[in-house]
C-alpha positions in Angstrom: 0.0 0.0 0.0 1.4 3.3 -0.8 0.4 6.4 0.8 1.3 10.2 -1.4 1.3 13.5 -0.5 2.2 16.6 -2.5 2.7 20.4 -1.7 -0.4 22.7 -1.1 -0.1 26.0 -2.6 2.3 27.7 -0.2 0.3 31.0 -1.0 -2.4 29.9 1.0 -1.6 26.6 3.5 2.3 26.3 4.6 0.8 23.2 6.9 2.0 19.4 5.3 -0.2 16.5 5.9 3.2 14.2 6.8 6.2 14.9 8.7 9.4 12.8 9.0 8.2 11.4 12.6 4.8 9.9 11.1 6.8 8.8 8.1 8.4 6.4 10.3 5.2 5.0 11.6 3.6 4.4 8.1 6.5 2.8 7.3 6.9 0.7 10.1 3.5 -0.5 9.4 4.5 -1.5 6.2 3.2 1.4 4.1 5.5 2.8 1.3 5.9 6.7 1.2 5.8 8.9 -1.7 6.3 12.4 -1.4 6.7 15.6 -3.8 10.2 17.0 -3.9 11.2 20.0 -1.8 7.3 18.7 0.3 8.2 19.5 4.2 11.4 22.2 3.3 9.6 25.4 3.8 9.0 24.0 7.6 13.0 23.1 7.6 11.9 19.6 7.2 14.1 18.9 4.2 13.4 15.7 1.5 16.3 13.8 3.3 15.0 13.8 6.6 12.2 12.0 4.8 14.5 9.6 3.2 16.4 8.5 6.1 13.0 6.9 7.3 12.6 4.9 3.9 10.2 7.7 2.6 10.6 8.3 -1.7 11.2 11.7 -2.8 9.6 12.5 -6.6 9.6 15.1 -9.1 6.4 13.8 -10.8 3.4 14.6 -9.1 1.2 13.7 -11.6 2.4 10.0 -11.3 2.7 10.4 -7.6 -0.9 10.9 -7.2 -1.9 8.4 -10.3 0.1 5.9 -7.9 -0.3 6.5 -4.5 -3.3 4.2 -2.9 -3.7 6.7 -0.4 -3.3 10.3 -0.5 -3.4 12.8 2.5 -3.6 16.8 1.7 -4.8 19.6 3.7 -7.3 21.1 1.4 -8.6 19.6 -2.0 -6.7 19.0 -5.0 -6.5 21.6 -7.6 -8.3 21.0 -10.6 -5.4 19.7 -12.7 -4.4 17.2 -9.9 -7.9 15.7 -9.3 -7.8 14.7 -13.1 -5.4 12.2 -12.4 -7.2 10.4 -9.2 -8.7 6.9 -10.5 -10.8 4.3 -9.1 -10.7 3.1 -5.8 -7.9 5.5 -4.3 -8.5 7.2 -1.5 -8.3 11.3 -0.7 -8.2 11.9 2.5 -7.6 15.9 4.6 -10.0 18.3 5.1 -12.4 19.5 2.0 -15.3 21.5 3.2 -17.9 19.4 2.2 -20.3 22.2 1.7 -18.2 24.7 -0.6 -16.7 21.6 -2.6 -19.8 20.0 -2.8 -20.0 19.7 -6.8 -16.8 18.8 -7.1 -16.4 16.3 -4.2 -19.8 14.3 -5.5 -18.2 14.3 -9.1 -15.0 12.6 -7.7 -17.5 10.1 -5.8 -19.1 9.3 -9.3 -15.2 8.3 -10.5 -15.4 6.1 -7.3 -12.4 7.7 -5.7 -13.0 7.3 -1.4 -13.0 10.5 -0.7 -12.8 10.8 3.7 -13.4 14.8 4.9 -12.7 15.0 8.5 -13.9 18.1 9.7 -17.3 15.3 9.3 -16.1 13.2 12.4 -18.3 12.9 14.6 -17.7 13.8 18.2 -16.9 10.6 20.3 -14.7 9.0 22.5 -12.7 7.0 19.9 -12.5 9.9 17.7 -10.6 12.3 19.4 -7.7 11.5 18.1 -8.3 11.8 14.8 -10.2 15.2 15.5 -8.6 18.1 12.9 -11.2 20.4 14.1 -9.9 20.8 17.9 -6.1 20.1 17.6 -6.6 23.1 15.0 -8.6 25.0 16.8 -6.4 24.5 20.2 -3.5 26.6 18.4 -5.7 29.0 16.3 -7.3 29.8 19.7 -3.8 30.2 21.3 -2.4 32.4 18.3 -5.1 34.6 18.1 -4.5 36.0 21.4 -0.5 36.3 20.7 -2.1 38.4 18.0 -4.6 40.7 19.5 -1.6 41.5 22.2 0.9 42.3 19.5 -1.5 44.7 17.8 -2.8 46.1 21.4 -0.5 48.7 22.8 -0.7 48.7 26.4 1.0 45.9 29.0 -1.3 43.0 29.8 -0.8 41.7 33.2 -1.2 44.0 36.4 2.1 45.8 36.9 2.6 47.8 40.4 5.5 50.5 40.3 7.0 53.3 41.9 5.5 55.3 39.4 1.6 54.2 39.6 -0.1 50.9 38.8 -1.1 49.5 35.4 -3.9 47.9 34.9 -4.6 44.6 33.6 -6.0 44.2 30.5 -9.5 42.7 30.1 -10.6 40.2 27.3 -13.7 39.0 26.2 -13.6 35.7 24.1 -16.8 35.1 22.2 -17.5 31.2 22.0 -16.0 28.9 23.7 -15.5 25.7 21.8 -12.2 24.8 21.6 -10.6 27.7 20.3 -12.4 29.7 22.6 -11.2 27.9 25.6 -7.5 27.7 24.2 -7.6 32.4 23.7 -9.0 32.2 27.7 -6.7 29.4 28.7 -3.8 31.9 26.8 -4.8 35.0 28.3 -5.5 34.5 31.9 -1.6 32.9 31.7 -0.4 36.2 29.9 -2.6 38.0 33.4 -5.3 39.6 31.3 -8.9 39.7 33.4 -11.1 37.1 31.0 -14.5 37.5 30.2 -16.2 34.8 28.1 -19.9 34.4 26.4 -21.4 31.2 24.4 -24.7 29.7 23.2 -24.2 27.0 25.0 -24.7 26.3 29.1 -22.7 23.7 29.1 -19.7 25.9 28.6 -19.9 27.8 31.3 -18.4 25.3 33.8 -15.3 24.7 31.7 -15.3 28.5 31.2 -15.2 29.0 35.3 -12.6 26.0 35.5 -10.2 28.5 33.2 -10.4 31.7 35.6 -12.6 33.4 33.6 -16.2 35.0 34.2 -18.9 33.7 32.0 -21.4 35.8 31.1 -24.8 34.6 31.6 -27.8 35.5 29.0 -30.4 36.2 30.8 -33.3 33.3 30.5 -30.5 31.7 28.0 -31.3 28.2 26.2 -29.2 25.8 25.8 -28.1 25.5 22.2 -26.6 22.8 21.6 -26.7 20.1 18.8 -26.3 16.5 19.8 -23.2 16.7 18.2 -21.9 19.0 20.7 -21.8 22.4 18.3 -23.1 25.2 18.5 -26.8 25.7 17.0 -28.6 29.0 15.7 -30.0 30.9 18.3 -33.4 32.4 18.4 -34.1 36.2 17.9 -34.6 36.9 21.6 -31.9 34.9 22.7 -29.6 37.2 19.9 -31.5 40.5 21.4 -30.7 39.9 25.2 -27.4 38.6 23.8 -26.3 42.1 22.0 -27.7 44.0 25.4 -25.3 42.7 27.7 -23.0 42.3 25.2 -23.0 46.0 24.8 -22.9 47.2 27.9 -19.5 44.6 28.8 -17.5 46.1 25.7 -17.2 49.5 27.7 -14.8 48.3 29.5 -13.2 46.0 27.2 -9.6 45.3 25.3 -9.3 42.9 23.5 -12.4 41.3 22.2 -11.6 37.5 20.6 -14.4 35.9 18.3 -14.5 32.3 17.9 -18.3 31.3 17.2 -18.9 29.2 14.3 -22.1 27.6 13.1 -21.2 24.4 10.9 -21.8 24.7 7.3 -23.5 28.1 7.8 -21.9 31.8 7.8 -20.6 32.5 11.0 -22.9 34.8 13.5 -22.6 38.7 13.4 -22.3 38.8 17.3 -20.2 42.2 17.7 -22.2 45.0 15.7 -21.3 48.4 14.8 -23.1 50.2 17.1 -21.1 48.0 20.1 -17.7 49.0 18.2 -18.9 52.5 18.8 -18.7 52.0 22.2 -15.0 50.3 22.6 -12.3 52.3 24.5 -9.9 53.2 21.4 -6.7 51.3 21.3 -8.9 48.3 22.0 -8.5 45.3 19.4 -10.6 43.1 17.7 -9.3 39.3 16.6 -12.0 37.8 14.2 -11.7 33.9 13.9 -14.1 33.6 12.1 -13.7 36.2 9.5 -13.1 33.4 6.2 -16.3 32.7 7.3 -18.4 36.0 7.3 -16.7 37.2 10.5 -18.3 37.5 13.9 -18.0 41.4 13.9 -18.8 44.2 11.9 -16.3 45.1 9.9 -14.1 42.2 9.5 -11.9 42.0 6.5 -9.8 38.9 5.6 -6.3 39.5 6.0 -6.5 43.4 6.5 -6.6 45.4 9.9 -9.4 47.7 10.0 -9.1 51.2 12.1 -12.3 52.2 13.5 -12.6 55.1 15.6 -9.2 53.6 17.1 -9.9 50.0 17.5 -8.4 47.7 15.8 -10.7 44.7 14.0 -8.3 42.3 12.0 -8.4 38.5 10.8 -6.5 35.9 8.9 -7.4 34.0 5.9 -5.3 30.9 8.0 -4.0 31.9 11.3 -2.2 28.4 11.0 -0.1 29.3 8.6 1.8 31.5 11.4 2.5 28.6 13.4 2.9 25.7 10.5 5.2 23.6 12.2 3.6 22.8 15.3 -0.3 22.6 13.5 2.0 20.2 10.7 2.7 18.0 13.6 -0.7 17.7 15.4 -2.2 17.5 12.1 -0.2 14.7 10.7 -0.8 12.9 13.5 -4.9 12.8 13.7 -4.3 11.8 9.8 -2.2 9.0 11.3 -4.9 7.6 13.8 -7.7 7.8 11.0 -5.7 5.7 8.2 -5.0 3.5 11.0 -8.9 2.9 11.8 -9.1 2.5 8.0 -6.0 0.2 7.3 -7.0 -3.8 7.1 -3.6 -4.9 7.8 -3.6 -8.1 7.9 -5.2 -8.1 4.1 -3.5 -4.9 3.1 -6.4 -3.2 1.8 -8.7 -0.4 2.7 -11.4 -1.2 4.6 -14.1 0.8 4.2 -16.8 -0.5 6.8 -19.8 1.9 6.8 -20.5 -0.2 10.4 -18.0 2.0 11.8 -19.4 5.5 12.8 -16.0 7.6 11.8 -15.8 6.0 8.4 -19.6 6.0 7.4 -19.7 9.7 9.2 -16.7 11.0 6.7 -17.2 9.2 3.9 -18.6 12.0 0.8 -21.1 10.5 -1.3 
């Protein structure tokens, strides 16, 4: 069984889908590597630190991919390289199912497996495979970094001879995993945390961080069964932007994290609430690719208004490549591992098994 990999477009994802470590483990289950010359050396992992693991190094990525039984990528395949995927090979990274839809159900009509994993479903036995949070745990992280770069004022406490300066206060908006990550960040940096979410069952986790959660007043829990958030009502969103409103006052740094699967993300932080911010405060926007969760918002620009500052990356990954590589390659690992019938040497594709029937495209 051979597994392939070629380069993304650098332009837009620096992150590889293999790194010399998990080379070793394919191999030493008896997988052959193929990778695209020059694949890991923008992340200083150069194409003999493959080698020395028993990984091959190829110019031609057109037969790599015609050859490969498996191939692993971060996003989909430009048009030119999904020509040459045949029958029975499988694609396997992260595709969003919803934008790629056309093209993803033509590939299924070729009969290539193609296995999206943002569509893994939320259990136990999953976790290690799950892109979504070992992402999320470093966007979270770097999105505070940031916010503090681009913010102008100390962030911890600091008592002097001169005068005391305060700390500086933070309000993270959703608190998934990324969410939790920017509060876990912060409060160690010695910013006061605030935090808000749809769903009640965050506020515990929120409290366990140090941070105060701010409660909707007559709040539902929205929360699918899938442990995402879910659309909230009109009232909930009215109460919501009230108190909301009145905590950006005395807010910094505002980071946004809510996300609403396959739907553009909420507009939780409008105008009118900007209008309100102390300038010199700054805005991170996590969700921005997605619509943004505040006004404004404009991929890969900072935007100056009255003072504040509201940016948002494109890929906030690709400023910390090396270590999302790593956790990335690894959840790939787990998965081909679930999907490997060793002892036949075959993909197994058993739609008994909830992670292979749950990211399977049809």
């Amino acid at each position: 069984m051979k597994i392939g990999s070629v380069s993304e477009d650098k332009k837009f994802e620096k992150r590889i889908a293999i790194t010399p470590e998990i080379a070793k483990k394919y191999i030493n289950l008896g997988f052959e590597i193929i990778l695209a010359e020059n694949y890991g050396s923008h992340l200083g992992f150069q194409d003999n630190h493959f080698e020395e693991y028993g990984a091959k190094i190829i110019k031609d990525e057109a037969g790599l991919i015609k050859n490969s039984n498996i191939i692993l990528q971060l996003g989909l395949l430009s048009d030119e390289k999904i020509s040459y995927l045949k029958e029975n090979q499988a694609l396997i990274g992260i595709f969003d199912t919803h934008k790629n839809k056309k093209k993803l159900e033509n590939l299924s009509k070729k009969k290539v497996n193609i296995f999206s994993l943002e569509l893994l479903p939320r259990t136990t036995r999953a976790q290690s495979m799950d892109i979504l949070s070992s992402q999320a745990n470093l966007a979270g992280y770097k999105a505070v970094i940031e916010s503090f770069a681009k913010f102008e004022k100390a962030i911890p406490m600091m008592m002097t001879a001169a005068g005391t300066v305060p700390a500086a206060k933070v309000l993270v908006v959703g608190a998934g995993v990324a969410g939790l990550q920017a509060i876990a960040t912060a409060k160690r940096m010695g910013a006061i945390v605030f935090a808000t979410d749809v769903r009640m069952a965050s506020k515990e986790q929120v409290e366990s961080l140090g941070a105060k959660f701010l409660v909707v007043e007559g709040s539902e829990n929205l929360e699918t069964k899938g442990g995402y958030a879910k659309e909230a009502s009109e009232d909930f969103k009215t109460k919501q932007e009230e108190l909301l409103t009145e905590t950006l006052k005395k807010i910094d740094i505002v980071i946004c994290t809510a996300l609403i699967p396959g739907k553009k993300a909420p507009l939780i932080i409008k105008d009118k609430m900007i209008d309100i911010m102390q300038p010199g405060s700054v805005i991170y926007d996590l969700a921005a690719l997605q619509g943004g969760n505040s006004a404004y918002t404009k991929v890969n620009e900072i935007v100056e208004k009255n003072g504040i500052k509201i940016l948002g990356d494109s890929n906030i990954l690709n400023k910390l490549p090396t270590s999302a590589s790593t956790l990335y390659a690894k959840n790939l690992y787990n998965f081909v591992v679930n999907l490997y019938d060793k002892k036949n040497d075959k993909i197994n594709i058993n739609l008994e098994d909830e992670i292979i029937k749950a990211t399977l495209v049809k």
